[in-house]
N, C-alpha and C positions, 0 to 999 in steps of 0.2 A: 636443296638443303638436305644435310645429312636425315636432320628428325623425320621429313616428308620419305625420306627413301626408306628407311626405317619401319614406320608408318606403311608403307604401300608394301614392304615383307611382310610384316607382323599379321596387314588383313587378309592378305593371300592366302595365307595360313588358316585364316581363320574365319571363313566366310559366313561359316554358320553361327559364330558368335554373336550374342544376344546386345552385349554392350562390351566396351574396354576402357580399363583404366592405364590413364600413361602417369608418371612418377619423372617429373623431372629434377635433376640434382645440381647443385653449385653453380657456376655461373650458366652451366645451360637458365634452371629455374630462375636465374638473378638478372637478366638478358632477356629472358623467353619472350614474355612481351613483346617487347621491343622490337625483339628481331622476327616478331609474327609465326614463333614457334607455335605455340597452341593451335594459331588458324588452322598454318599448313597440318598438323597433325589431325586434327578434326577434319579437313578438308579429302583428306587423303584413306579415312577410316569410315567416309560414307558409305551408306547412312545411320549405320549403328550409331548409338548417342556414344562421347566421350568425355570422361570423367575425367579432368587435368588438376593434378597435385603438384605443389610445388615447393620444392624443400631448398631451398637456395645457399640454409647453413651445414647442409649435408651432403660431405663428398663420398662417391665410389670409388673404390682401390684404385682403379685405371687411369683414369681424366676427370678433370673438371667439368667436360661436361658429359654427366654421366643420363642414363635412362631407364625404366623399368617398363616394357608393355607388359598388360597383362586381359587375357579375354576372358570374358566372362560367362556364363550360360545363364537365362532367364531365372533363374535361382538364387546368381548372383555368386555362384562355383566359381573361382579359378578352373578355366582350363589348359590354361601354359601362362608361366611367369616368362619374360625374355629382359633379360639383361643386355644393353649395349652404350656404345659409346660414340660420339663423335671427334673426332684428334683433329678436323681441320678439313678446308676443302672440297667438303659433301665423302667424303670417307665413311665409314664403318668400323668399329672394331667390338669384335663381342667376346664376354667376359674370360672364355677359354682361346680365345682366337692367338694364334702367334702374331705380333705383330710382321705385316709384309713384308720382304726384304726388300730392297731395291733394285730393277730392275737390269741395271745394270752391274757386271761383273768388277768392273774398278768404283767402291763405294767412295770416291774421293774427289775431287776436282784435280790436287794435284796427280794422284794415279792416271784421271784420265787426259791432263795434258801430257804428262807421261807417253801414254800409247798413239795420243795422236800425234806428239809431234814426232815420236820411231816411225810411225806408221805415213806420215805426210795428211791423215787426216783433219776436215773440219769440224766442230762441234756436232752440227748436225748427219753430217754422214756418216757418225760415231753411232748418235740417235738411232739413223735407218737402219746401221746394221744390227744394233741390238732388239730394234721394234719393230723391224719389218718394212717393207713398204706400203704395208696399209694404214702407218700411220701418219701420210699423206690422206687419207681420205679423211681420219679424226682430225684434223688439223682443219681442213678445210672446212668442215663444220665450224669447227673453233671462230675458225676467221670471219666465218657468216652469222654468226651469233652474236661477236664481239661487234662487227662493223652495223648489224642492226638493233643493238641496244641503245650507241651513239646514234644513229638514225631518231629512235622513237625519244630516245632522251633529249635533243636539243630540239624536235618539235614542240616539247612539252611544256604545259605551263601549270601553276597553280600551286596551291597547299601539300607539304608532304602530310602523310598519317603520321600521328602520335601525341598530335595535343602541343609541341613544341613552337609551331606557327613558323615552321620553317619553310620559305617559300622555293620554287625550282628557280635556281639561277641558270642553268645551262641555254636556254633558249634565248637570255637574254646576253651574254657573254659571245655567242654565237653570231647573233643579229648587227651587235657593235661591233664585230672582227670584221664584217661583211663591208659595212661602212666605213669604216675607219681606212685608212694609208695601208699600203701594201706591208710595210715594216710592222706595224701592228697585228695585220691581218694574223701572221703563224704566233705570234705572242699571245692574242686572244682564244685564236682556235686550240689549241692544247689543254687550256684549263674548261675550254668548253666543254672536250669532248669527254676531259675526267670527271666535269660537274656530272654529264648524259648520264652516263655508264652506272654512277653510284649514288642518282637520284633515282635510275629505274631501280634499281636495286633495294632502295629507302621503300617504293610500292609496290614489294612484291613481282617486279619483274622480271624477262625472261633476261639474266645473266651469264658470264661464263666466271664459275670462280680460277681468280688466277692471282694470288694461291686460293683464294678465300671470299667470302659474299664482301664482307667489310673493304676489302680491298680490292675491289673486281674493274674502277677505275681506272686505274692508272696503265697496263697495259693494253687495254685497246686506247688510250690516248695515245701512249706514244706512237702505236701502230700506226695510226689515223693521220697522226700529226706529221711523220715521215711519209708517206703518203702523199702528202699535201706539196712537201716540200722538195723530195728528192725523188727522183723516176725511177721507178721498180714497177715490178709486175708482182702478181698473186705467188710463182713459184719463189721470189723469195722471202714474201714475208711471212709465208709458210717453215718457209728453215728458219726465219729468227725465230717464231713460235715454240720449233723444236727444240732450237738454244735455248731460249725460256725455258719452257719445260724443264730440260736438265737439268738448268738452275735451281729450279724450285721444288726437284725430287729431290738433288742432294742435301736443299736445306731442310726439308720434311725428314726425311731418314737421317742424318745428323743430329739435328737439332729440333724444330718444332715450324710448324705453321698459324698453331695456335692461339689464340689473344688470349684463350682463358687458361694456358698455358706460359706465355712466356709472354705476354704483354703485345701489344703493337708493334713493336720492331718486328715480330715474327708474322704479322700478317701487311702489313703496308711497307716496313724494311723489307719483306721477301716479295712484295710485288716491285717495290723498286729496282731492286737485284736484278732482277729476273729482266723486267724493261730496260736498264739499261746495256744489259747482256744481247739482249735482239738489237739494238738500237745499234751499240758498234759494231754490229753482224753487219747490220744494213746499212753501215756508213763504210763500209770495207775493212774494217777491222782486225787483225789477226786473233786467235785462239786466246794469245798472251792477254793482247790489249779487251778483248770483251772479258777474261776473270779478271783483270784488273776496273772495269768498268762496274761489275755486278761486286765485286769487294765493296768498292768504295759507297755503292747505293746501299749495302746492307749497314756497313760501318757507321755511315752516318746517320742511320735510325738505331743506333744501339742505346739502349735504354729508356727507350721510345714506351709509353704504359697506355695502356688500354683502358679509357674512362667513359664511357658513355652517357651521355645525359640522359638518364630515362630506361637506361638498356638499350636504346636508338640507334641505329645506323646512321646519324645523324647527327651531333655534334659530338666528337670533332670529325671524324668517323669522311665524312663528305670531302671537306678542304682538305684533310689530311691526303687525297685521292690525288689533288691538285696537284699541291706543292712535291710529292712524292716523283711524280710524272712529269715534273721540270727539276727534279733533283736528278733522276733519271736520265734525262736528257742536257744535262750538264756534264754528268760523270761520262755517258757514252764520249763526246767530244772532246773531254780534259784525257780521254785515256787514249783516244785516236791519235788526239795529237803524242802524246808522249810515244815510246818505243815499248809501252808496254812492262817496264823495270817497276818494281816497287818491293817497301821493305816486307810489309804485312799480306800474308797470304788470305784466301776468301774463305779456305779451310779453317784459317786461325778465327776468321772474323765469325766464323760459323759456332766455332765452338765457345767464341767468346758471348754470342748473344743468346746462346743453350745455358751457360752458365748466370751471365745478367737476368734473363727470365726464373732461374729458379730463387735468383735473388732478393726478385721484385717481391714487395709484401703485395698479400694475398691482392687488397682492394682495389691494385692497380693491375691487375690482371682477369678485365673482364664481368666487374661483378656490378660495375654502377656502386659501389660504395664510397671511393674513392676522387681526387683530385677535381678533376673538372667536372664529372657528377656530380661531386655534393657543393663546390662551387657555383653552380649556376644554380644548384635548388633552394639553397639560401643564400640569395646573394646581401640581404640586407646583412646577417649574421656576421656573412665574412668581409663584410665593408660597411661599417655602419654611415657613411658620406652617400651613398648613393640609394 
């Protein structure tokens, strides 16, 4: 989590500080909860004691979700105020910071189908040359991260935290695939492994954001789930990773990855993108037919809003992971099969769902004030029959 990396600069700094105060801002503070911001920043700023404020109707120039660390000395002195911010994905951005530019030299999808199809390259061999080949070894991390969250998460049983009495389905989704007819078996196993993924995630555990914690599901399901069903080895679901990735840089630098930015379509539409982009990678797909795979996944979460019950990770936040990661796995096959023609570009769908995000009022972008938040916290209100 961004606030935890944050938190672990801020005390590095400042070892000799007596205590700190953190100041969190707009939907960070309106979420924080929820999303176990405070723990991790306490957790991360032992053992000095810390003071958390929380301003939830108060934005920073920057981003919604903004932060203030500040240390303190036994006197109770400021010794450095720091300003910073989180945009998405465990990122960073602080108050004088330029934001990064994108890695790669064509900032576009179409640019880079451009050069690769002059050049006869694939998505990912685009990736290595712009990142090296060392980023085959980050990847392979990736891969062992994602494939042991599903591990721990469909062993898992019990109560998620937060008071919601949301129980772990994945373990039980997992066990009926197991049983169940052979036809069933990959229909179960896929939402199983999206339940895994973004119930460890609901309790604080170890994830890979891809783009984002909220959205950290759905690409190791389809990973797993292609796995399952079509024979590949480690060196390719590594290059769909890489195709991922691209995907979900160029929607970050275009557009946003953020929910407290642009609603849900920018963090569960950009992990479907992104999964359905590896997915026709790994069904044999051309360059054509995966942007048309990752259009269609993003397009179809357009105007998708970010409601949390509670500030939770947890409703809708979980089955959203689901259904994302068989939306995903629709699009990869509907695009395989076509020739890869279509009218709307993933560039246009990109800028359409930058635009929809700055559209969305406020409460549906991440704050819990909003939609199915305030729906399920009074339900007698808004249904007086039940």
């Amino acid at each position: 989590m961004a606030p935890r990396r944050a938190a672990e600069r801020f005390g590095a700094r400042h070892k000799a500080a007596a205590s700190f105060r953190v100041t969190l801002y707009g939907s960070l503070a309106a979420t924080g909860r929820g999303h176990l911001t405070d723990k991790t920043i306490c957790e991360a700023l032992e053992p000095q004691p810390v003071e958390i404020i929380w301003k939830p109707d108060d934005l920073l120039p920057l981003h919604p979700n903004g932060m203030e660390f500040a240390a303190l000395d036994a006197a109770g002195h400021e010794l450095e105020l720091w300003r910073v911010y989180s945009p998405g994905g465990g990122a960073l951005l602080e108050e004088n910071q330029v934001p990064p530019i994108c890695v790669y030299p064509q900032s576009s999808m179409s640019e880079i189908l451009k050069y690769c199809t002059t050049n006869g390259l694939t998505f990912w061999e685009y990736v290595e040359i712009y990142e090296g080949r060392e980023i085959w070894d980050f990847l392979r991390e990736i891969n062992r991260v994602m494939h042991e969250s599903v591990q721990r998460g469909i062993q898992a049983e019990g109560v998620l935290p937060g008071g919601l009495g949301v129980s772990r389905r994945a373990w039980t989704f997992h066990r009926k695939s197991l049983l169940n007819s052979s036809n069933l078996v990959r229909e179960g196993f896929l939402p199983a492994y999206a339940l895994a993924v973004a119930e460890e995630n609901a309790t604080g555990g170890l994830i890979v954001t891809a783009p984002t914690c909220g959205s950290c599901g759905v690409l190791p399901a389809v990973i797993c789930h292609i796995e399952d069903t079509v024979q590949t080895s480690e060196k390719y679901l590594l290059r769909a990773l890489a195709t991922a990735g691209l995907i979900g840089n160029l929607i970050k630098h275009n557009a946003s990855i953020s929910g407290a930015e642009v609603g849900c379509q920018g963090e569960v539409g950009s992990a479907c993108a992104m999964s359905a982009g590896a997915a026709a990678q790994l069904m044999g797909g051309t360059i054509r037919q995966i942007e048309y795979a990752a259009e269609m996944g993003l397009e179809h979460h357009l105007g998708l809003t970010c409601d949390p019950v509670d500030g939770l990770v947890q409703i809708p936040c979980i089955e959203r992971n689901v259904f994302a990661a068989t939306r995903a796995m629709d699009c990869a096959t509907f695009a395989t099969y076509s020739d890869g023609a279509h009218r709307v570009s993933f560039d246009e769908v990109v800028a359409v769902m930058k635009q929809t995000g700055k559209d969305l009022p406020r409460v549906y972008r991440e704050t819990a004030e909003g939609g199915l938040a305030i729906t399920y916290r009074f339900p007698s209100r808004q249904n007086p029959q039940t």
